[in-house]
Each structure stands twice: as C-alpha cells, then as structure tokens.
N, CA, C and O atoms as a DFTB+ gen file, in Angstrom:
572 C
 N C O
     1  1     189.373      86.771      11.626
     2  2     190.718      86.545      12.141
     3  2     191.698      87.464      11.397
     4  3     191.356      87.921      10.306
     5  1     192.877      87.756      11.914
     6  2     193.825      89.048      11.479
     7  2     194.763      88.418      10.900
     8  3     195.307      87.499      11.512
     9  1     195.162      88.741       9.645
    10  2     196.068      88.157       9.171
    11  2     197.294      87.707       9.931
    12  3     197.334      87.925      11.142
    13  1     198.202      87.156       9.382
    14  2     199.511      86.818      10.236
    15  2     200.427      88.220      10.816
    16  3     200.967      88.617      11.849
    17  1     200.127      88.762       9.020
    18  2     201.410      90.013       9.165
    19  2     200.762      90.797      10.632
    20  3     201.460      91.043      11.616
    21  1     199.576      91.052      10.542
    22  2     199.793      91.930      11.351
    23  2     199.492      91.510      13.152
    24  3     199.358      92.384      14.008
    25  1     199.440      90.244      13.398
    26  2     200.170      89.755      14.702
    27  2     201.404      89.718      14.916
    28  3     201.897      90.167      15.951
    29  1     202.073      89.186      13.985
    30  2     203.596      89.365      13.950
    31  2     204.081      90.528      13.878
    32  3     205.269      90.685      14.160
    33  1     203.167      91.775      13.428
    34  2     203.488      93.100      13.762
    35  2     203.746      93.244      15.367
    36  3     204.759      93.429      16.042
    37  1     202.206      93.054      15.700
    38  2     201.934      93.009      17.032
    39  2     203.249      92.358      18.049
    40  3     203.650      92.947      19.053
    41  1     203.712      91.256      17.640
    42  2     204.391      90.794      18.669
    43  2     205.592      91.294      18.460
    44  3     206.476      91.082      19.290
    45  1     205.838      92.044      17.316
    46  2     207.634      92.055      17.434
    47  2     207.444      93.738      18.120
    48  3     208.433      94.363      18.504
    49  1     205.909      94.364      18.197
    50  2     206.206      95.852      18.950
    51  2     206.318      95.289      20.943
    52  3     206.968      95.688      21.910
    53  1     205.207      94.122      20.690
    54  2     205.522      93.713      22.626
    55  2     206.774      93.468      22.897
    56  3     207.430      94.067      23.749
    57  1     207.332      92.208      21.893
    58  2     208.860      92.304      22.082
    59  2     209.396      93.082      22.651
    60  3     209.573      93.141      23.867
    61  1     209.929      94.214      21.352
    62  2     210.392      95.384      21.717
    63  2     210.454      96.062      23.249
    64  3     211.463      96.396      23.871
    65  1     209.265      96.143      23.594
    66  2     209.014      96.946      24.300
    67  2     209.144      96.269      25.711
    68  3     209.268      96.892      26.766
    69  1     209.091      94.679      25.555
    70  2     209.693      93.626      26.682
    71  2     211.002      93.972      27.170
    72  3     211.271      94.110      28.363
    73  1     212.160      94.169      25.799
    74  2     213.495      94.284      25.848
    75  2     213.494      95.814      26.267
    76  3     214.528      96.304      26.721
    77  1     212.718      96.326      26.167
    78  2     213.510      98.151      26.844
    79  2     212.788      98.008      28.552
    80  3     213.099      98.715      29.510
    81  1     211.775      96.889      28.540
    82  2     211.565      97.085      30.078
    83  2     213.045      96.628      30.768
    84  3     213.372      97.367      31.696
    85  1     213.941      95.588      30.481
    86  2     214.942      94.890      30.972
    87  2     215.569      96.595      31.672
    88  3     215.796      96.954      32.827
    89  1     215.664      97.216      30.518
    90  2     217.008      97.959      30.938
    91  2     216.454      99.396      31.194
    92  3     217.287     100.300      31.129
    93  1     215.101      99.746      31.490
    94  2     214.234     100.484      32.104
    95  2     213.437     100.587      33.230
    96  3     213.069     101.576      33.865
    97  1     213.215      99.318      33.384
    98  2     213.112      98.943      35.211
    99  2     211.658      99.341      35.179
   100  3     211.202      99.252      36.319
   101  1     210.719      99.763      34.271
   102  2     209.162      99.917      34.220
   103  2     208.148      99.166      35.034
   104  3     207.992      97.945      35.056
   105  1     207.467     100.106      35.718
   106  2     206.430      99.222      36.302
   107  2     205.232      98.396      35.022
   108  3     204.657      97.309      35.069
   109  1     205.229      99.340      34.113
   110  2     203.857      98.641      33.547
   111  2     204.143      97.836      32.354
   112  3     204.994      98.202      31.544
   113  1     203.283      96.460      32.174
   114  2     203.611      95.735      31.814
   115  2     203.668      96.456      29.880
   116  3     203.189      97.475      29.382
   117  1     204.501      95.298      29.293
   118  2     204.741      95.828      27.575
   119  2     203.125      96.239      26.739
   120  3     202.894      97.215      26.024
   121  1     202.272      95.220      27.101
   122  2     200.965      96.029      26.394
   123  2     200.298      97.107      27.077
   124  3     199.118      97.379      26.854
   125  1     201.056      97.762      27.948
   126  2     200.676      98.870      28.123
   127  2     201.404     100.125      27.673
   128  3     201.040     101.295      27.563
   129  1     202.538      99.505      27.453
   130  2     203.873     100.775      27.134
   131  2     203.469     100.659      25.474
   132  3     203.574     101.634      24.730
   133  1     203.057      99.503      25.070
   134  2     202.715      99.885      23.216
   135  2     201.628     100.190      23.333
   136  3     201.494     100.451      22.138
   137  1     200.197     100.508      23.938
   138  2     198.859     100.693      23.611
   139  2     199.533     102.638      24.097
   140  3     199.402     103.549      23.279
   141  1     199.865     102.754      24.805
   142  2     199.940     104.554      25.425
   143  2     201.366     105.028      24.214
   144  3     201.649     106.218      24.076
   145  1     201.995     104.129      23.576
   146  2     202.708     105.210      22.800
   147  2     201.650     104.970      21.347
   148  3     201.423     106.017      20.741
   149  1     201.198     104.076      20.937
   150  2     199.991     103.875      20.030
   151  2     198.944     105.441      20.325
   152  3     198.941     106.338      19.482
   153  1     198.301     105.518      21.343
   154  2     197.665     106.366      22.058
   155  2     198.017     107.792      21.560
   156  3     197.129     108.587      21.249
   157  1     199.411     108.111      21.488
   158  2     200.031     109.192      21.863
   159  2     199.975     110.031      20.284
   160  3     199.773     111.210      19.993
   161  1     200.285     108.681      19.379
   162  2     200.607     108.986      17.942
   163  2     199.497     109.219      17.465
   164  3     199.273     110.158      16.701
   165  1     198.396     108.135      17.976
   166  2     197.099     108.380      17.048
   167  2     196.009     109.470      17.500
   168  3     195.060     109.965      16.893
   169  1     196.512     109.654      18.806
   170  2     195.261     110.958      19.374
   171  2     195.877     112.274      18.204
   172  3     195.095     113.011      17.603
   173  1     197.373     112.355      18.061
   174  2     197.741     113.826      17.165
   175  2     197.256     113.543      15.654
   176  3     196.808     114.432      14.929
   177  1     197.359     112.593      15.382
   178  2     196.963     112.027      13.660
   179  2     194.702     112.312      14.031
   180  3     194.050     113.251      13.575
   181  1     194.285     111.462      14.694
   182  2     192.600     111.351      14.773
   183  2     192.159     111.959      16.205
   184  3     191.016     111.758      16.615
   185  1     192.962     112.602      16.848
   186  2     191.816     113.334      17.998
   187  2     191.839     112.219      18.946
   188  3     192.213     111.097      18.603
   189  1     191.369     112.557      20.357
   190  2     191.299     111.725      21.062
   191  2     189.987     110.982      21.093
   192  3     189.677     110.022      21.799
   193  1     189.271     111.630      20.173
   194  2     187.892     110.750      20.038
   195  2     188.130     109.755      19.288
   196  3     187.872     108.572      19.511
   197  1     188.795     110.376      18.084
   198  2     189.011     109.427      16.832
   199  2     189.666     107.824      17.477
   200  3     189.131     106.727      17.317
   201  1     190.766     108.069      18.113
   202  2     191.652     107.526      18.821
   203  2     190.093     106.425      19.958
   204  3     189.418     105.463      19.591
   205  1     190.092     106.900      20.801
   206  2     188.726     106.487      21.435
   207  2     187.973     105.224      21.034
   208  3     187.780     104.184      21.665
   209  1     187.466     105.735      19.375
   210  2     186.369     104.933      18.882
   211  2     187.504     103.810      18.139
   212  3     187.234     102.610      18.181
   213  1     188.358     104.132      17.687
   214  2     189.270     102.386      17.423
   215  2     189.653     102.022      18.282
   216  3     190.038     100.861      18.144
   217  1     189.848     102.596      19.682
   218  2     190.446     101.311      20.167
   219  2     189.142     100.633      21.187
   220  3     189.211      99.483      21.619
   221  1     188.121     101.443      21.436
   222  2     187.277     100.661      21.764
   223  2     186.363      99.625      20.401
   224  3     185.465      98.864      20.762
   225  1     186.631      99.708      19.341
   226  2     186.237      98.733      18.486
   227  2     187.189      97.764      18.191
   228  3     186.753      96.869      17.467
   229  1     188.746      97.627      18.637
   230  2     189.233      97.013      18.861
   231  2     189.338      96.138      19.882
   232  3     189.469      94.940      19.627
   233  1     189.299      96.583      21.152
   234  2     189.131      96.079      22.310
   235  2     187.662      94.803      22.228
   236  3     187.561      93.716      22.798
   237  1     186.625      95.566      21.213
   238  2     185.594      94.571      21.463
   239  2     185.775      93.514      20.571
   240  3     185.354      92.399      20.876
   241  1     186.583      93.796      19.062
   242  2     186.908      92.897      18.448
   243  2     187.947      91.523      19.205
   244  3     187.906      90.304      19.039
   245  1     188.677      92.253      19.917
   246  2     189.862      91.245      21.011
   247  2     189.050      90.633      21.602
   248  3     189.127      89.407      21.534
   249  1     187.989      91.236      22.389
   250  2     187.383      90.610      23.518
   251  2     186.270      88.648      22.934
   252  3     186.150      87.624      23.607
   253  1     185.889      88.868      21.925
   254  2     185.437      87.932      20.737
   255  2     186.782      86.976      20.704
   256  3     186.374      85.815      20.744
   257  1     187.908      86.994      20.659
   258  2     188.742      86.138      20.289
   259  2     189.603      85.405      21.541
   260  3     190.113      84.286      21.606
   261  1     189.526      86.875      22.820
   262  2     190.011      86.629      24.529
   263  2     189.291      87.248      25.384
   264  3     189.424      88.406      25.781
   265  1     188.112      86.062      25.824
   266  2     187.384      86.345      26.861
   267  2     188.040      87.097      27.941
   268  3     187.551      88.170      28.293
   269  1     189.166      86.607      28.533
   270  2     189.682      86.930      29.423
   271  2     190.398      88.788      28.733
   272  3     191.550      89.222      28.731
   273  1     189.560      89.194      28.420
   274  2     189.814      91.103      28.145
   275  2     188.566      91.566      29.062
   276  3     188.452      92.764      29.322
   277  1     187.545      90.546      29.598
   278  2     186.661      90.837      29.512
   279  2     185.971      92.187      30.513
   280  3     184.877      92.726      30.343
   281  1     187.215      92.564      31.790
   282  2     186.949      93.559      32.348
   283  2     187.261      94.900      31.857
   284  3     186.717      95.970      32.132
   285  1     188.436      94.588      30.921
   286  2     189.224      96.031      30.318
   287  2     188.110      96.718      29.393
   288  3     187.395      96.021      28.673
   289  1     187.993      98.086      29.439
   290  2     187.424      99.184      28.950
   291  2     188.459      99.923      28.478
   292  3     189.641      99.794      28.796
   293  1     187.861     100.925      27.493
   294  2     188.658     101.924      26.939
   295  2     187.871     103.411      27.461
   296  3     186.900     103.835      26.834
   297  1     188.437     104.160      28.724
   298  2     187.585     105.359      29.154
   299  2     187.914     106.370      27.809
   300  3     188.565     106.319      26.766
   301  1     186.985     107.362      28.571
   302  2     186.542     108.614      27.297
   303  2     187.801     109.262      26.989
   304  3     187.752     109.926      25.954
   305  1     189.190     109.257      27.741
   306  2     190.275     109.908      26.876
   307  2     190.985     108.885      26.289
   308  3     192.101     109.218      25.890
   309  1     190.441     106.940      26.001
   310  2     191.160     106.756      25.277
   311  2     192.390     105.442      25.645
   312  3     192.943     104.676      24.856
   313  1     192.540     105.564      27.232
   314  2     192.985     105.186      27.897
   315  2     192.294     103.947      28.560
   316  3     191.131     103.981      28.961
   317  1     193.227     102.689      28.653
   318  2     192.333     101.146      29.178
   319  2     192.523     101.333      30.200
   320  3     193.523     101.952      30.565
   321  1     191.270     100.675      31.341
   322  2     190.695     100.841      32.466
   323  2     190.369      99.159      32.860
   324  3     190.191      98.393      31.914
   325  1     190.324      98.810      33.783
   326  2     189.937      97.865      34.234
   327  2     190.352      96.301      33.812
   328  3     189.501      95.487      33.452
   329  1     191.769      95.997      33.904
   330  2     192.199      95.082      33.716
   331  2     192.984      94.497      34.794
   332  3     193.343      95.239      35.708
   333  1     193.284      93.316      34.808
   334  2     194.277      92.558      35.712
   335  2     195.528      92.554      35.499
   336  3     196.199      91.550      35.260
   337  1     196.020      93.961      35.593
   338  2     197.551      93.717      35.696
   339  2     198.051      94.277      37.146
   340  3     199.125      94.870      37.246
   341  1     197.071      94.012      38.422
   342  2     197.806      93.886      39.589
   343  2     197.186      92.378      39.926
   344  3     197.987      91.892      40.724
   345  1     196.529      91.787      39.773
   346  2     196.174      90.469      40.014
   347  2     197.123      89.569      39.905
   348  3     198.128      89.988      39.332
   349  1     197.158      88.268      40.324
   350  2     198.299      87.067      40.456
   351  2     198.343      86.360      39.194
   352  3     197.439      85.562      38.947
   353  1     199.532      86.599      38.139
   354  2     199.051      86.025      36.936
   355  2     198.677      84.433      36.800
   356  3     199.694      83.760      36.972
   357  1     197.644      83.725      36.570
   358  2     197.220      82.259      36.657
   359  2     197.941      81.882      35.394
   360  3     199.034      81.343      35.565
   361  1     197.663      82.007      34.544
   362  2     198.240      81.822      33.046
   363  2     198.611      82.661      32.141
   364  3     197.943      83.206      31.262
   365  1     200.200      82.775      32.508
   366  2     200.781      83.896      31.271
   367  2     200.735      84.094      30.317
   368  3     200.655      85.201      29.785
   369  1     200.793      82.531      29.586
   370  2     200.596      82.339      27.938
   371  2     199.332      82.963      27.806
   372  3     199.433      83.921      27.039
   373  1     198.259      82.822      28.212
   374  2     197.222      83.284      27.444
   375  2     196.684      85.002      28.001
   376  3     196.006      85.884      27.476
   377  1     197.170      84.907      28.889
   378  2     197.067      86.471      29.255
   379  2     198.363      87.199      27.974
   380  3     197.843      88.017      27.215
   381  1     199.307      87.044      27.826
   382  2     200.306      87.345      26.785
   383  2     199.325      87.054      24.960
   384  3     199.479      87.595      23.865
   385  1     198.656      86.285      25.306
   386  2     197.989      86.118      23.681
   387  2     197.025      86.731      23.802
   388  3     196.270      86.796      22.832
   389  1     196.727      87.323      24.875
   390  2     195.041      88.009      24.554
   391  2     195.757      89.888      24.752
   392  3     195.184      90.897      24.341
   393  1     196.663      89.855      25.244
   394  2     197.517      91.221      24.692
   395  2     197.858      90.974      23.162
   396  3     197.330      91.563      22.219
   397  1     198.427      90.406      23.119
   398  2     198.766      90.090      21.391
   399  2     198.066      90.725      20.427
   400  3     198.388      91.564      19.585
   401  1     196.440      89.850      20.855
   402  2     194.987      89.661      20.234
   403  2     194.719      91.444      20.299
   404  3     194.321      92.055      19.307
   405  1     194.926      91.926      21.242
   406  2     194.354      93.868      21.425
   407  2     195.258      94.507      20.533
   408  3     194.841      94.667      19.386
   409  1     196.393      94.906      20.801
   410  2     197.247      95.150      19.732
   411  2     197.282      95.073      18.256
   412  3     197.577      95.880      17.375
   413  1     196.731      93.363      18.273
   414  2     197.057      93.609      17.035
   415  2     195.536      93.907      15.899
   416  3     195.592      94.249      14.718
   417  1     194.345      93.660      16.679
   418  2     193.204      94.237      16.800
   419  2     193.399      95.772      16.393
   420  3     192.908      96.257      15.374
   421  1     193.836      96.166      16.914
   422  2     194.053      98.097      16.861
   423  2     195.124      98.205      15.713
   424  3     194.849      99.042      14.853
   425  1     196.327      97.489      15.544
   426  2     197.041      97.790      14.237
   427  2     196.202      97.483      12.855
   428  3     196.211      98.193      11.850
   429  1     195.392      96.114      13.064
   430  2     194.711      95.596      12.084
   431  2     193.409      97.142      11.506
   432  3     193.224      97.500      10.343
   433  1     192.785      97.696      12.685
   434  2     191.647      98.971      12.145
   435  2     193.038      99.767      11.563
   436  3     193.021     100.063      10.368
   437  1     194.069     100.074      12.251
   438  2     194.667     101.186      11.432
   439  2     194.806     100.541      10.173
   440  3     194.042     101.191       9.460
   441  1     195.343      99.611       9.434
   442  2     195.746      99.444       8.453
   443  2     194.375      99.659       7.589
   444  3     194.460     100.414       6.621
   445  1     193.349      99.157       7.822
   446  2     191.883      99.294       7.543
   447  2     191.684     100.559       6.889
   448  3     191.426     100.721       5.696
   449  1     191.839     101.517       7.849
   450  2     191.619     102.752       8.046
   451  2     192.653     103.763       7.327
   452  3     192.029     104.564       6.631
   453  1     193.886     103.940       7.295
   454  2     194.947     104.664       6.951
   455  2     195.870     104.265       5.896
   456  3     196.572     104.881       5.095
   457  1     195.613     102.850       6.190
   458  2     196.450     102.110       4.860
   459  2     197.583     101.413       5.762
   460  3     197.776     101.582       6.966
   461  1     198.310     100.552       4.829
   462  2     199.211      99.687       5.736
   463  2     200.723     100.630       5.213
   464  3     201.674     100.332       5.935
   465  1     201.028     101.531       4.272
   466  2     202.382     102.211       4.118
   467  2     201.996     103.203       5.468
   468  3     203.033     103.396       6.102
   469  1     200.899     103.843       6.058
   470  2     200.881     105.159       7.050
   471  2     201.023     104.713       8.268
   472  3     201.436     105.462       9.153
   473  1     200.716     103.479       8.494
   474  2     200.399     102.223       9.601
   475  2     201.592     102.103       9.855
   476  3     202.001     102.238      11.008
   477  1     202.614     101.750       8.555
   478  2     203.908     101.075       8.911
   479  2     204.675     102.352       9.577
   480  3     205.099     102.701      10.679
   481  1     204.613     102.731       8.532
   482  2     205.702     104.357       8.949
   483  2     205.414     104.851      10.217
   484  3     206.417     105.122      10.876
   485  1     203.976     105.114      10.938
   486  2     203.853     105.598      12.221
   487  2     204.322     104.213      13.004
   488  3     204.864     104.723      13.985
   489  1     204.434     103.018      13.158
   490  2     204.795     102.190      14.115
   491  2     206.221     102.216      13.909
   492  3     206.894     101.582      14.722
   493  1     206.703     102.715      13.150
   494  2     208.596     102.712      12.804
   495  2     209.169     103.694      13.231
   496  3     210.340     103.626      13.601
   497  1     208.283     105.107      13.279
   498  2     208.691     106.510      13.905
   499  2     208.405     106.532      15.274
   500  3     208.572     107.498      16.018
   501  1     207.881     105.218      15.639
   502  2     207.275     104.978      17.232
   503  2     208.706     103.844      17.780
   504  3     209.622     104.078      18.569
   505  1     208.521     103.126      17.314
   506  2     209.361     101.996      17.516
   507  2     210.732     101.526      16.520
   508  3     210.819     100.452      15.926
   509  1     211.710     102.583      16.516
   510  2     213.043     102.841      15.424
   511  2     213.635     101.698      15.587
   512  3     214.101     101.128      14.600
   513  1     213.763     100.992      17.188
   514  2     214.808      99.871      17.526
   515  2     213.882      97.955      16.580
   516  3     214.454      96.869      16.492
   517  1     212.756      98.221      16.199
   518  2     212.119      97.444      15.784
   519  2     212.325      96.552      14.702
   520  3     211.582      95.581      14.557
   521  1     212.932      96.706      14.201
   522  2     213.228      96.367      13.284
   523  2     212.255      95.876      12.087
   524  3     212.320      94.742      11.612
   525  1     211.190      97.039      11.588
   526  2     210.290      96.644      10.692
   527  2     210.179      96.734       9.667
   528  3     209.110      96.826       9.063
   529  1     211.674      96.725       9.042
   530  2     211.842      97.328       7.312
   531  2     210.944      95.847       6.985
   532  3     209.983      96.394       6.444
   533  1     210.699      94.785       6.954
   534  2     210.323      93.792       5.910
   535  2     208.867      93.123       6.655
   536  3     208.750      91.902       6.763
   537  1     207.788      94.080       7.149
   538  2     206.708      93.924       7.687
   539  2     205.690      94.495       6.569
   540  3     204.511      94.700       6.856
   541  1     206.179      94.725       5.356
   542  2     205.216      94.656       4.481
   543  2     204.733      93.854       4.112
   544  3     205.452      92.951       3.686
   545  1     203.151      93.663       4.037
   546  2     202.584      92.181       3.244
   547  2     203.097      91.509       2.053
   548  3     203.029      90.322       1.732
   549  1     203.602      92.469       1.491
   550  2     204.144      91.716       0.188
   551  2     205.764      91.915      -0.253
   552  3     206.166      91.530      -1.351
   553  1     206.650      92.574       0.751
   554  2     207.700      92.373       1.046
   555  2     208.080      91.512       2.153
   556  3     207.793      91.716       3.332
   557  1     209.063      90.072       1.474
   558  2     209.394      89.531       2.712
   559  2     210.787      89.736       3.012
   560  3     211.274      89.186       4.000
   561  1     211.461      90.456       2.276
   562  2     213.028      90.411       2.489
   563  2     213.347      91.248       3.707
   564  3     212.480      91.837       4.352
   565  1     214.673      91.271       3.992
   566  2     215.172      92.114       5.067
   567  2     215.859      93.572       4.581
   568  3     216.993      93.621       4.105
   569  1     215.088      94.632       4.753
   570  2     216.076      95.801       4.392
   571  2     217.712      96.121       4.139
   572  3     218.081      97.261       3.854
C-alpha cells in the first residue's frame, strides 16, 4: 500500500487538473490530462521506453488494488489504451479511486526511482497552480 503522502499527492494533481477542466471545457477526463502531462515530462527525463516500463508497472501495481483498471493497457509509446472513459459511468466514487490508485502508483515508482526532492520538483514545474510547497514527507507546514 502507498503511503498517504503520496495519494494525497495524487489527488491534489486530479484536483488540479478537475479545476482547469471547469474553465477549459476539455473533453478528457482529469486522469488523463495528469497521466499525458506525467508522460510528457518523464519520456524527456527516461525515454519513452523508460517512461513505458513504469507506467506499465504501475498500471499493474493499480490493477491489484482496482480491479476495475482491468481493461486499461499502457501501448508501446507509453500511452493508456483501453479504458472506460466513453462508457456510462455506474460508480464514480470508485472509478475516481481507482484513478487515484494509477497515479499515485506511478508517482509512488518515481519517488522509488528518482527520489522524492526530483519527483517533487518535476510535479511542481508540471503543475505551478498546485500548490505543493508542503508535500514533503517530512515537511508538514505551508510554504
């Protein structure tokens, strides 16, 4: 299981990215607008392979915690394939927690992987309106 911090990472980037759909009028839903700017940062930092192989080890780690991932794939550039976001949503809450669960799956390998100061800084140079000065594990104050 993933620590707190970094779901609460996770949800304050869907947030985010909830509140710029309001006033952006976007067709695709928020875990898709944070997995393709995620995408964007980490293919120039690890290649699109590099990029590739975490988020399909993420995706399978999610899929263990939300069955319901269970059609989504990650194809060879990197990019998720096969999910229900034209389908009739039955249950939001848990379709919304099993986005959560991917996200924060994929922040959790970066921190793994890069460290949680390179982790933070690329999700802050991604997401400025975020407000993530005090998303350090061992900082709880507010910048």
């Amino acid at each position: 299981m993933l620590p707190l911090e970094t779901r609460n990472l996770a949800r304050r980037l869907l947030v985010d990215e909830a509140a710029a759909d309001k006033t952006s009028q976007s067709t695709e839903s928020a875990v898709f607008r944070v997995y393709e700017k995620l995408h964007r940062s980490l293919c120039q930092l690890a290649g699109v392979a590099g990029f590739r192989s975490l988020a399909s080890r993420a995706l399978t780690l999610a899929k263990a915690e939300a069955p319901g991932l269970g059609a989504m794939q990650v194809n060879s550039d990197g990019f998720l394939h096969g999910t229900r976001e034209f389908e009739p949503q039955i249950d939001k809450y848990h379709d919304e927690e099993a986005e959560l669960i991917l996200i924060a799956q994929l922040l959790g390998l970066l921190i793994t992987f890069i460290g949680e100061t390179l982790t933070l800084r690329l999700v802050q140079d991604t997401w400025p309106s975020a407000g993530l000065e005090d998303c350090r594990s061992g900082d709880r104050r507010k910048a």
